[in-house]
C-alpha positions as CSV (number, residue, x, y, z in Angstrom):
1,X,-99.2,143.3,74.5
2,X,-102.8,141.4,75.2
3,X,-105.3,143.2,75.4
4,X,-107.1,142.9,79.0
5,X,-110.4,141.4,79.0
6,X,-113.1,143.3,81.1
7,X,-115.2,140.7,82.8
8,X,-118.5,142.2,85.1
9,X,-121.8,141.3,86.1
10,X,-125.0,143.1,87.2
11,X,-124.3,144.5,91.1
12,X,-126.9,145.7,93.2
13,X,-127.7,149.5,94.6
14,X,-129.5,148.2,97.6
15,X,-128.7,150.7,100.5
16,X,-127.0,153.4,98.4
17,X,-125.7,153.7,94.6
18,X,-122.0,154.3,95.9
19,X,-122.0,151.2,97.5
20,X,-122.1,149.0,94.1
21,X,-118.4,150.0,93.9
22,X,-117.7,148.2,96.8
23,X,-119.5,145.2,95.9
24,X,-117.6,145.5,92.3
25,X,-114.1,145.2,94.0
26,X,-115.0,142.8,96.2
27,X,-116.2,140.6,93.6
28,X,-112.4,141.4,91.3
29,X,-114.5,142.9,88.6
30,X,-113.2,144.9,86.0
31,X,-116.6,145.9,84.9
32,X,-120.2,146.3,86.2
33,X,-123.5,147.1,85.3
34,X,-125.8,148.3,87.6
35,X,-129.7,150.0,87.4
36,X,-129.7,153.9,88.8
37,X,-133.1,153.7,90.4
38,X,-135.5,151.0,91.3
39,X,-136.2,149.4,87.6
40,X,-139.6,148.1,88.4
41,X,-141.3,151.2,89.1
42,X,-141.6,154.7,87.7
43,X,-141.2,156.6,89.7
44,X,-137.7,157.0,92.0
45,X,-136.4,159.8,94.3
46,X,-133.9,162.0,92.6
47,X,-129.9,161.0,93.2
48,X,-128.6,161.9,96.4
49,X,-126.2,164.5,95.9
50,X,-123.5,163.3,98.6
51,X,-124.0,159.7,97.4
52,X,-123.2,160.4,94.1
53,X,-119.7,162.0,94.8
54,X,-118.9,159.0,96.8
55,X,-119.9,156.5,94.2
56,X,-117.3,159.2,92.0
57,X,-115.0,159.1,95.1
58,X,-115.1,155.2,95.0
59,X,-115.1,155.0,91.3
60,X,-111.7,157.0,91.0
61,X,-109.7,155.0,92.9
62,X,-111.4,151.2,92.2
63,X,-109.9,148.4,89.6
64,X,-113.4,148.9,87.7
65,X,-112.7,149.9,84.0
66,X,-116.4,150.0,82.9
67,X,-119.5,150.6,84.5
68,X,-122.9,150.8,82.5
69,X,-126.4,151.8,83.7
70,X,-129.7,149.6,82.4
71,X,-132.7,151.7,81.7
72,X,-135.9,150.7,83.6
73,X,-137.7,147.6,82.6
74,X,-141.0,149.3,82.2
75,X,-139.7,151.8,79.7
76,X,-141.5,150.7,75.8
77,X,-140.3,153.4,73.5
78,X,-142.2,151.6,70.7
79,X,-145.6,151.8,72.5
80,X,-148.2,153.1,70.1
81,X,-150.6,154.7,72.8
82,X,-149.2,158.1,72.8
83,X,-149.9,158.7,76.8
84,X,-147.5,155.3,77.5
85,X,-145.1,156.3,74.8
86,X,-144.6,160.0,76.3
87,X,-144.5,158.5,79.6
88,X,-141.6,156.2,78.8
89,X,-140.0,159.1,77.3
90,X,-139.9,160.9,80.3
91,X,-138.5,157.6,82.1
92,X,-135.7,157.7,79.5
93,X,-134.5,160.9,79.4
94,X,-134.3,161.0,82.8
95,X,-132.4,157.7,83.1
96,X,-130.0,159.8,80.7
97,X,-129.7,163.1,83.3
98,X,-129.0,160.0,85.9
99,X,-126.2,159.1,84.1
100,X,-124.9,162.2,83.0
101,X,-125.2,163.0,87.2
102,X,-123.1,159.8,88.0
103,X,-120.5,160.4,85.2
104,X,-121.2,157.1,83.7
105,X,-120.9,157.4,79.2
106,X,-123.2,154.4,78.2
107,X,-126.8,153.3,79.4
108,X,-128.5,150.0,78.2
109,X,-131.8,150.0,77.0
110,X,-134.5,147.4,75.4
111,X,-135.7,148.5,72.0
112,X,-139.1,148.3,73.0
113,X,-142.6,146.1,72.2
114,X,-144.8,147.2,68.9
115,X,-147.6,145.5,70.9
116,X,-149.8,144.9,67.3
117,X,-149.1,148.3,65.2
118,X,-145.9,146.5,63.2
119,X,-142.3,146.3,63.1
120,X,-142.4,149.5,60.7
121,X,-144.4,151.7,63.2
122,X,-142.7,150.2,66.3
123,X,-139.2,151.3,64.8
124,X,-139.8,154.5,64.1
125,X,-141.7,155.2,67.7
126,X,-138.0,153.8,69.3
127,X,-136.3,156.5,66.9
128,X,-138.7,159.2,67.4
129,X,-138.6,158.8,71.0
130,X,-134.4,158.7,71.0
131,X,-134.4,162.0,69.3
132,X,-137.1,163.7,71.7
133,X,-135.1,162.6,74.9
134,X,-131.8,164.1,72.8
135,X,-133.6,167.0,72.5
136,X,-133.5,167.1,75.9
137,X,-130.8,165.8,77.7
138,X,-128.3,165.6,75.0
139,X,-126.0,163.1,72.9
140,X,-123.2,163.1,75.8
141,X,-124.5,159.1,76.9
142,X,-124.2,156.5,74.8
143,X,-127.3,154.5,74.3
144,X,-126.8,151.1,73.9
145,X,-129.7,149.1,72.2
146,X,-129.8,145.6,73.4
147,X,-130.5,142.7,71.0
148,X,-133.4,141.0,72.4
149,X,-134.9,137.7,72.1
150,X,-138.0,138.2,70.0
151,X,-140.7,137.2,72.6
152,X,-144.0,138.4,71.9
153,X,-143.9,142.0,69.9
154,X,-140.4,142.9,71.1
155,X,-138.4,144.9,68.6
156,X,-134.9,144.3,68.3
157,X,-134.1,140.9,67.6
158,X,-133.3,141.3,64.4
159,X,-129.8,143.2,63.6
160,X,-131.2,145.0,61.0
161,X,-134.0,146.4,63.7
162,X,-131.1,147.9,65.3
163,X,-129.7,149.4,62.4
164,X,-132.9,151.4,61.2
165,X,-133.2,152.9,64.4
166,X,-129.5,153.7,64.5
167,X,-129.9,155.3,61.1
168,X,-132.8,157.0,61.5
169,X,-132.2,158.6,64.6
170,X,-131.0,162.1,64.2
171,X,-128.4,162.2,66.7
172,X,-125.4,159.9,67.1
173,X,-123.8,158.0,69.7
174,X,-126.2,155.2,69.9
175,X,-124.3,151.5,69.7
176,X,-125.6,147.8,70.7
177,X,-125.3,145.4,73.7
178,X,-124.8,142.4,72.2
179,X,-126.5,139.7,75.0
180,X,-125.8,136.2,73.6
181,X,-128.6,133.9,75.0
182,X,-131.0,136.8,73.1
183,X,-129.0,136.5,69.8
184,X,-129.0,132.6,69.9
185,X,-132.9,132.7,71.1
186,X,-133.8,134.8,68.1
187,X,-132.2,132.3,65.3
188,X,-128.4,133.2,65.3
189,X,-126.4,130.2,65.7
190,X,-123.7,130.7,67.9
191,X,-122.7,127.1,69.4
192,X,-119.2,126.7,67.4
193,X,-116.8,128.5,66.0
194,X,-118.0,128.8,62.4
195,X,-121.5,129.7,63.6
196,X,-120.1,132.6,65.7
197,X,-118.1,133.3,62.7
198,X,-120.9,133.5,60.9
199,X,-123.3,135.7,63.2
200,X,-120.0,138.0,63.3
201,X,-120.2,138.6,59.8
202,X,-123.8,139.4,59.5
203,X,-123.5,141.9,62.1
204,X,-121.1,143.6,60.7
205,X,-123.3,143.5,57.3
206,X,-126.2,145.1,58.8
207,X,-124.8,147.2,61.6
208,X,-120.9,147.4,61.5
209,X,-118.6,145.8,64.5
210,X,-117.4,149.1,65.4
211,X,-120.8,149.6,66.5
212,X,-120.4,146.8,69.2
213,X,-120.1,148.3,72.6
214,X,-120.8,145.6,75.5
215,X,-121.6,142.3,75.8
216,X,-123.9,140.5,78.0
217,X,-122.6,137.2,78.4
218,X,-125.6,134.8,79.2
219,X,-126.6,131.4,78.2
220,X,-129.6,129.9,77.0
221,X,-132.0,127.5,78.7
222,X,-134.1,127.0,75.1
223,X,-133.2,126.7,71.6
224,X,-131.7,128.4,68.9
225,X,-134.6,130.4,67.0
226,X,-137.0,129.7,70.1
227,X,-137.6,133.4,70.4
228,X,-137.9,132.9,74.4
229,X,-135.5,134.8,76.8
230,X,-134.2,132.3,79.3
231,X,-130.7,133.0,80.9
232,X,-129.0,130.0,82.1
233,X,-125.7,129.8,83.8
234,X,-122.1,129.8,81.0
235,X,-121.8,126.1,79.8
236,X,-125.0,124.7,81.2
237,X,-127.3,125.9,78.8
238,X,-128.0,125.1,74.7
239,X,-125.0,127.4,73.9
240,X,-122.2,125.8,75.6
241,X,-119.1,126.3,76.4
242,X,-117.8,125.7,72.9
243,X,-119.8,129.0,71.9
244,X,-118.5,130.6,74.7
245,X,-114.6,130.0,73.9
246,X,-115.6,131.1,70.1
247,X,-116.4,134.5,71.1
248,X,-114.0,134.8,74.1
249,X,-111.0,133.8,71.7
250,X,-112.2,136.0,68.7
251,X,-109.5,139.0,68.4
252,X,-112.1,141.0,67.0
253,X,-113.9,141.3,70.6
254,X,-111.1,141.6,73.0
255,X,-111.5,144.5,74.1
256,X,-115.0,144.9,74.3
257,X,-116.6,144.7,78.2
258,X,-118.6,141.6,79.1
259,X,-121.3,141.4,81.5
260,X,-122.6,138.1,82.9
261,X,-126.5,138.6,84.0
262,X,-127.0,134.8,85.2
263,X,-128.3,133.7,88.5
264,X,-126.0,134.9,91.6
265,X,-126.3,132.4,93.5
266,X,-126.1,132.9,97.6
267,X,-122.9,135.4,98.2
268,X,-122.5,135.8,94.1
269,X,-121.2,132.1,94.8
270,X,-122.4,131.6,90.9
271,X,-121.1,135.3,89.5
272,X,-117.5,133.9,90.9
273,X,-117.8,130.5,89.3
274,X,-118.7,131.4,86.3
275,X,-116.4,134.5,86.0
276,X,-113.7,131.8,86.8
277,X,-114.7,130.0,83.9
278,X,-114.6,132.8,81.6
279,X,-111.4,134.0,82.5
280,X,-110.5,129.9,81.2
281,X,-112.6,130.1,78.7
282,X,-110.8,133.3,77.2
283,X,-107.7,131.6,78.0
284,X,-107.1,128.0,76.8
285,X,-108.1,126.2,73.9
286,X,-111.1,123.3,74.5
């Protein structure tokens, strides 16, 4: 028997976290991302208790096989000024306590900005601060580190970035969110069938495929080694869809959940479009 694909997209919280269910099944998702708490600011009010059990409520009896939380976007766990870096720290453990509260096993977070001090130093601040909020919270989530572009100091875009601070942490569970228009911004090829091949293959070098949890299915408005994070809608950016149907068609990432963060257009008239053409993608041969 195939093995279902898990389509998603990011869905909003607006007006209550319970009702991104709603918005997920509306939408036919089979997975979803959302943020727990207003990701451009520090601070947020703690869950609402009664929300939370019916987002659980909801959850139970939806079509939605995977949901995943992304951490803040203010959160740099590879800050060098200790005041930012415990501050983000706090940010992120609690971001874990919100997902251990909702029920939800993996949360998405970017590895974080050296901003001068060095990949070397920047790496072990990401690991350092993992372990602390461990310490805390415990190794119950799964933290997801997403590949990133590479734009300014950001850590991450390498696969073997990922892999030190997967094996230096002290405490398991930690796996990677693959986003494609970050991985093809960075350098890695991934416009044909023997390039994907390829990045495949390297990733499994440095870091181990078992160790791929989620996708974030995005192209790319610049090019391949630009080091510039630009989503752009499935097909219309330097990617394409032949990049696209390589990854959607490799057996070897079936089953793993993938989460389109392109423009929504009005009424997610976008999300639905390009979902469409993912479900072909994953389908037929081009």
């Amino acid at each position: 028997m195939k093995t279902q694909q898990l389509f998603g997209c990011h869905v909003s919280i607006a007006g209550g976290i319970d009702k991104s269910v709603a918005r997920a099944e509306s939408l036919q998702l089979g997975a979803m991302q959302i943020f727990s708490k207003n990701a451009s600011r520090w601070q947020s009010p703690p869950l609402d208790q009664e929300a939370v059990e019916r987002f659980k409520n909801a959850r139970s009896i939806s079509s939605i096989g995977y949901i995943a939380v992304h951490d803040s976007y203010l959160i740099n766990l590879a800050s060098p000024d200790q005041q930012s870096w415990q501050r983000s720290v706090d940010a992120f453990s609690d971001e874990i306590e919100r997902c251990m509260t909702l029920g939800i096993d993996d949360l998405v977070m970017h590895p974080g900005a050296h901003l001068g001090s060095g990949e070397a130093a920047g790496l072990k601040q990401i690991s350092k601060a993992i372990d602390q909020a461990r310490e805390r919270s415990g190794d119950r989530v799964r933290i997801l580190l997403e590949t990133t572009a590479g734009q300014g100091t950001n850590l991450g875009w390498r696969f073997e970035h990922l892999a030190e601070i997967i094996a230096d942490c002290r405490k398991g569970n930690l796996a990677v969110c693959f986003d494609s228009c970050h991985v093809f911004a960075a350098g890695y090829d991934l416009r044909s069938l023997n390039a994907v091949n390829t990045v495949l293959e390297e990733f499994e070098k440095q870091i181990g495929l078992d160790k791929l949890a989620l996708f974030h299915l995005n192209d790319s408005k610049k090019g391949c080694g630009s080091r510039v994070d630009r989503h752009q809608l499935i097909g219309q950016g330097e990617i394409g869809e032949q990049g696209f149907h390589a990854l959607l068609r490799d057996s070897r990432l079936t089953g793993i959940p993938k989460i389109i963060e392109t423009p929504s257009g009005p009424e997610h008239r976008d999300d639905l479009l390009t979902l469409t053409l993912l479900r072909k993608l994953s389908r037929e041969e081009i």
